[in-house]
C-alpha positions as CSV (number, residue, x, y, z in Angstrom):
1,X,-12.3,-0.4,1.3
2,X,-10.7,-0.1,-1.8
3,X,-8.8,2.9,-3.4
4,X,-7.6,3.5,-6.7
5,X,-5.1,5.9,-7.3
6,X,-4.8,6.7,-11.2
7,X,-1.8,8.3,-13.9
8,X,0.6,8.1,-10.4
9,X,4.1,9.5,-11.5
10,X,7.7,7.4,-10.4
11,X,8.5,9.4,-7.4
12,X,4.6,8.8,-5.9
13,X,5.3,5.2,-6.7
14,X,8.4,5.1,-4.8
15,X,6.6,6.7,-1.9
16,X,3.9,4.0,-2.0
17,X,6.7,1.2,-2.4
18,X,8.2,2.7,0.9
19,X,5.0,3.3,2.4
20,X,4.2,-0.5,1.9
21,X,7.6,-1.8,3.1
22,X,9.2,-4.7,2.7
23,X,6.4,-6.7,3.9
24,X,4.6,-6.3,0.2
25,X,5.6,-6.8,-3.6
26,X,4.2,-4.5,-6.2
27,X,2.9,-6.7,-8.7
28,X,1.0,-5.3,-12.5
29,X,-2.1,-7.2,-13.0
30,X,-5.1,-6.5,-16.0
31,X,-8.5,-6.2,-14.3
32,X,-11.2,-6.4,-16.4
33,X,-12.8,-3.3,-15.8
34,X,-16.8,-2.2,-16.3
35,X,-17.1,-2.3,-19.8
36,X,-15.2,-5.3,-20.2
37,X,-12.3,-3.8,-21.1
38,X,-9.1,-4.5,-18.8
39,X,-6.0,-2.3,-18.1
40,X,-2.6,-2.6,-16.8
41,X,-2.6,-1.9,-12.8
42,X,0.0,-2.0,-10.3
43,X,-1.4,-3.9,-6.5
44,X,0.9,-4.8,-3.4
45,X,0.7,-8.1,-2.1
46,X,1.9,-9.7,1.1
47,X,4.8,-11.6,0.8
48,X,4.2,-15.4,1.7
49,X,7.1,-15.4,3.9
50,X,4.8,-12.9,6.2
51,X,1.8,-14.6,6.7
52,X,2.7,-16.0,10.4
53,X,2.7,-12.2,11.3
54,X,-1.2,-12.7,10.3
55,X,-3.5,-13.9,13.4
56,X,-6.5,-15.2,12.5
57,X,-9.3,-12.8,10.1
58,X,-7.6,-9.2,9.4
59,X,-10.6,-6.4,10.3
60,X,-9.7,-3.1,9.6
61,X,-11.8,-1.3,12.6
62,X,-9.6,-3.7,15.2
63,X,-6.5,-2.6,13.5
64,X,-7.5,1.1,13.4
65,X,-8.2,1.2,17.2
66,X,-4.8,-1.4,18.0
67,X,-2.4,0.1,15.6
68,X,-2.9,3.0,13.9
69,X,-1.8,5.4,16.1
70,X,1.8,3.9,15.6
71,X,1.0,3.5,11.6
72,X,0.9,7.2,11.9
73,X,3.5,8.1,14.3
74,X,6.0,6.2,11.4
75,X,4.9,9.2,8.9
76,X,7.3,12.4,8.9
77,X,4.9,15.4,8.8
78,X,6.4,15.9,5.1
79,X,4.2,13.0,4.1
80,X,3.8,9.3,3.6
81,X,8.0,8.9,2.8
82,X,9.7,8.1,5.8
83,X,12.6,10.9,5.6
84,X,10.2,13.3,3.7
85,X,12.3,13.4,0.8
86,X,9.2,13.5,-2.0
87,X,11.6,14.5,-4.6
88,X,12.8,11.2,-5.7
């Protein structure tokens, strides 16, 4: 699945950059969009130095029904930041 997220301000950034950890780099990339045309877009990629924490083929439904119930429990009930400060 894909998502894009579009016109995100600096303090939703942050909360994605802390959402994605340290495990990820934001990088800005120009995909060439529809019409042809390309525009500047921000993607996390996994850091090289994490790839032994990958096991074989990543499947999202395995991970949903291993892991996602600690994914979650990680989120304050203020939102994706860890320490619910969204004011940054």
């Amino acid at each position: 699945m894909i998502q894009v997220l579009m016109e995100l301000s600096r303090s939703e950034l942050h909360i994605l950059d802390v959402y994605e950890s340290e495990e990820y780099y934001r990088a800005t990339v120009e995909p060439e969009l529809e019409d042809g045309s390309t525009s500047p877009a921000d993607v996390y990629v996994w850091k090289d130095e994490h790839k032994h924490l990958l096991d074989g083929e990543w499947i999202y439904e395995e991970w949903r029904q291993l892991h996602l119930h600690r994914w979650v429990e990680r989120l304050s009930p203020d939102g994706a930041h860890p320490s619910g400060d969204l004011s940054n």
